[in-house]
N, C-alpha and C positions, 0 to 999 in steps of 0.2 A: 122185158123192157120193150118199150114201142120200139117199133125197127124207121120208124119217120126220126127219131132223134140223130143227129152226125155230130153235130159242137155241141160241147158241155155248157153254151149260155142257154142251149134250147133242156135241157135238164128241168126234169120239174123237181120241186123241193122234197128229200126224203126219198128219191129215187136212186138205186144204185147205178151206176153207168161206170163202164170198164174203162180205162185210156187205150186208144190205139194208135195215135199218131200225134207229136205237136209240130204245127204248121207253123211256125210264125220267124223273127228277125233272129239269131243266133244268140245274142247277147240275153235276149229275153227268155230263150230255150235253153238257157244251160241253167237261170236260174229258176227257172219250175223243173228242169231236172234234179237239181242239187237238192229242192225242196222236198222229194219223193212223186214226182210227177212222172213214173215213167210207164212204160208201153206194159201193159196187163194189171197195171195196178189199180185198184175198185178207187171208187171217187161218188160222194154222196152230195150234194148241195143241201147243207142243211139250217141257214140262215140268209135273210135278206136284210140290206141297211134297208134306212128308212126313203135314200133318194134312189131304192134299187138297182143300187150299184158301189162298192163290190158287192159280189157275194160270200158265202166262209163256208169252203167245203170242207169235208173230214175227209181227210187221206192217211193210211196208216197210222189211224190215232191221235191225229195232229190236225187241228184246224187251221185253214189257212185262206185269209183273203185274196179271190181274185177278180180284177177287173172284165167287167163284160169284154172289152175290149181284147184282152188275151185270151177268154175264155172264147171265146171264137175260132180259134183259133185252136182248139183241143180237139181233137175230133176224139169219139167214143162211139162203139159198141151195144 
């Protein structure tokens, strides 16, 4: 993986990237943790809407919409 990537918005599509840390308000971190957003688990960005924004990555099987805005806020590996 490029070692320039830090937040999962900078993810390019089809790339794996590990989670290492979520940055963000607590209300919004418990719910990408409840989702399976946690610390070592792989994270793939595998579709874009059409206004590039969310995105739907595949986390444990599960795809799951997220906004650029939170995704920022993900830092990865």
């Amino acid at each position: 993986m490029n070692t320039n990537i830090e937040n999962l918005n900078q993810l390019p599509l089809n790339k794996i990237g590990k989670i290492k840390k979520i940055d963000c308000e607590e209300c919004i971190k418990r719910r990408l943790l409840d989702m399976g957003l946690v610390k070592g688990t792989n994270i793939e960005p595998i579709l874009v809407s059409p206004s590039k924004d969310p995105r739907a990555f595949l986390v444990r099987g599960t795809i799951i919409a997220i906004r650029k805005e939170d995704a920022k806020d993900i830092k990865i590996m």
